[in-house]
N, C-alpha and C positions, 0 to 999 in steps of 0.2 A: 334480181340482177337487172340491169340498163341503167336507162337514163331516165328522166322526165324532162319534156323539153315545151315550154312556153315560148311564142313568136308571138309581134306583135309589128305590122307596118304599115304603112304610111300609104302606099297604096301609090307611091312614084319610088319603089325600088330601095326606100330608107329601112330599116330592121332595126328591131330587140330580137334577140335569141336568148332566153336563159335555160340554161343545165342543169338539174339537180339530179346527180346519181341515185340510184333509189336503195344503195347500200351504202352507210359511213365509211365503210374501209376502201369505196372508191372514189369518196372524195366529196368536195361540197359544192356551195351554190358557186356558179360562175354565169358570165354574162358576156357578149360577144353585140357588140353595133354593127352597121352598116351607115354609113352616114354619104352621100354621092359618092359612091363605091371604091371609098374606103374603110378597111377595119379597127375597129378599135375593141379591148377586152379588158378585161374588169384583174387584170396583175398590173403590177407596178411598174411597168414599163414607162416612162414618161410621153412617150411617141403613141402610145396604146390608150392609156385613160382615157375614160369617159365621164360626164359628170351626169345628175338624172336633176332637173326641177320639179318637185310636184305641189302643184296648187302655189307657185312661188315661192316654195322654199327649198333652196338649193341642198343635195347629196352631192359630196365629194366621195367618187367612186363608190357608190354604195354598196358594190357587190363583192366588193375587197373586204375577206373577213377573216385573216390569217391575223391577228391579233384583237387583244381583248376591246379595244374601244372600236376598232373596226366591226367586230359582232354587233356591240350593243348599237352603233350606227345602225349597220341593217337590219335588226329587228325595230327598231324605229321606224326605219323606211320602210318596210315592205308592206306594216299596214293602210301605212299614208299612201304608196305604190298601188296596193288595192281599190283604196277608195279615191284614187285620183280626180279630180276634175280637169284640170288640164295636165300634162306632161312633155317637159321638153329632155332634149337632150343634147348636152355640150360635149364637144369631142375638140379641143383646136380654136379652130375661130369659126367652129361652126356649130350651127345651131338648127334642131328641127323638130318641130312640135307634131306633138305623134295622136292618134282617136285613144282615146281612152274606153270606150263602149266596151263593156263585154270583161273589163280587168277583174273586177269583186266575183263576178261567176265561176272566170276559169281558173284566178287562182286562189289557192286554198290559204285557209288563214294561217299562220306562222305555227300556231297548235296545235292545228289537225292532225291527227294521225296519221292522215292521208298526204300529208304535205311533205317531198322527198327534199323541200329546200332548206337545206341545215347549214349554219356558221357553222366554221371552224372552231371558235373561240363560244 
């Protein structure tokens, strides 16, 4: 039971936060921003989305994966997510490019056993 929780900042107060429950029946990957302190979260709220660049190519909300093409999106993402070279993130009209150091280590590959970050779909 919990959670698994990944942060990742900018180191002037900007955030990643992602969730993954470490049991399916309490749910899946979710993601939460902080962008100059405001929130934003990975449901469909139009006020709330976020988008993710990695190495220049854009995610539309990638962590949105209550349907079948929104799965096979983030497992696409999450390896490119890992091996990031740069990464931004779009929330609005704003934009903040976050360190990458350290992403392939702490998170675990979409296969691992060990990895509590499961789609929906």
């Amino acid at each position: 039971m919990g959670v698994s929780e990944f942060h990742v900042s900018d180191g002037s107060g900007n955030e990643i936060l992602i969730s993954c429950p470490n049991e399916i029946e309490d749910g899946y990957v979710s993601a939460t921003v902080i962008l100059f302190g405001e929130r934003y979260g990975s449901d469909l709220s139009a006020q709330s989305q976020f988008d993710v660049v990695v190495d220049g190519k854009l995610y539309l909300n990638p962590f949105y994966t209550d349907c079948r093409v929104c799965g096979e999106i983030f497992r696409d993402f999450w390896e490119d997510f890992r091996n990031a070279g740069t990464l931004d993130i779009i929330a609005g009209d704003r934009k903040v490019s976050f360190p990458v150091n350290g992403l392939k280590s702490s998170l675990p590959s979409l296969n691992s056993v060990e990895n509590p970050c499961k789609s929906s779909w």
